[in-house]
N, C-alpha and C positions, 0 to 999 in steps of 0.2 A: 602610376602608383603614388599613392599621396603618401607625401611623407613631413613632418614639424622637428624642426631641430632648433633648440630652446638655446639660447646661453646668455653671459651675462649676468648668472649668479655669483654672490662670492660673499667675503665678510666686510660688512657694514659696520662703522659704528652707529648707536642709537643719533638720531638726527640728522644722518647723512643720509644721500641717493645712492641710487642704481637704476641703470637703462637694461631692463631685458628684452634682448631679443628672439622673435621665433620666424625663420626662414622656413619658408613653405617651395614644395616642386608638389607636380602633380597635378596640381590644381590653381586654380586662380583667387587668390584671395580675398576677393572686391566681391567675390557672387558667393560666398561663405559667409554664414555667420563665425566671428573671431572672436573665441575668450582666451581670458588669461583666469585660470583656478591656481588655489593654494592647498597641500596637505601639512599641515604642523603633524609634529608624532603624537600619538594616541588621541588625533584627531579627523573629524570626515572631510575629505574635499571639500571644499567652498568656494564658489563664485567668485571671483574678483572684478570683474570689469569684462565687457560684454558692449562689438561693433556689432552692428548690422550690416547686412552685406548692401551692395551698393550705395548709397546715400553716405552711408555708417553713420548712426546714429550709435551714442553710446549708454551705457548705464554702469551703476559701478553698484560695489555694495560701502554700504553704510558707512562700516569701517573704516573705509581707505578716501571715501571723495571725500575730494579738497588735496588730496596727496600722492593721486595717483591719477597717472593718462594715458590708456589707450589707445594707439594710434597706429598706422594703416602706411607703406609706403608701394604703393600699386605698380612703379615702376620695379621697386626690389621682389615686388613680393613678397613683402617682411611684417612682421607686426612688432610693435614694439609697448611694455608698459614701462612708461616712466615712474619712478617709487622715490617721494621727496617723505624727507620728518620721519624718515623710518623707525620703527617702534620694537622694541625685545618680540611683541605680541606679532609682529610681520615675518618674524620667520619663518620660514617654512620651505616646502619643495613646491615650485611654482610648475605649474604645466600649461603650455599654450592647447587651446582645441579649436578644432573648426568643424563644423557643421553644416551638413546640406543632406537630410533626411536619414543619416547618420554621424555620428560622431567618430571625429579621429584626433588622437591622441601626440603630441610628443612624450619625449623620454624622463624631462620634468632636471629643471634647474634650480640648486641649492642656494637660499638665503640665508645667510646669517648675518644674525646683528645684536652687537654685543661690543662692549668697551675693552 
């Protein structure tokens, strides 16, 4: 049973970090594609940053490179995005997915970032 459990949200202030993590069972996370998505309210999901599975090649959106990382720990099983220079515009409920001819979802971990 695959399953993503996100954490690692919490309150930011603007210009500081956060390390989220998303622990995966179920599956193997190296032969998965691994994103990190964001939902702000009265907004649509959005991409964030995006491994490939084996190699893990990453790509991120627009937005965030330069300030955000992606990363993969194959012994944990874990993905992590690192979120540096955080912005009021970064908050949002973050959700890890993984992918392999379908999509599977965590429960989605809250950003905020605010003085």
């Amino acid at each position: 049973q695959v399953q993503l459990v996100e954490s690692g949200g919490g309150l930011v202030q603007p210009g500081g970090s956060l390390r989220l993590s998303c622990a995966a069972s179920g599956f193997t996370v190296s032969i998965y594609v691994m994103s990190w998505y964001r939902q702000a309210p009265g907004k649509e999901r959005e991409l964030v940053a995006t491994m490939s599975s084996g190699i893990g090649n990453t790509n991120y959106a627009k937005s965030v490179k330069g300030r955000f990382t992606i990363s993969r720990d194959n012994a944990k099983n874990t993905v992590y995005l690192q979120m540096h220079s955080l912005k009021p515009e970064d908050e949002a409920v973050y959700y890890c997915s993984a992918f392999r001819g379908r999509d599977y979802w965590g429960q989605g971990t809250l950003v905020t970032v605010s003085s």
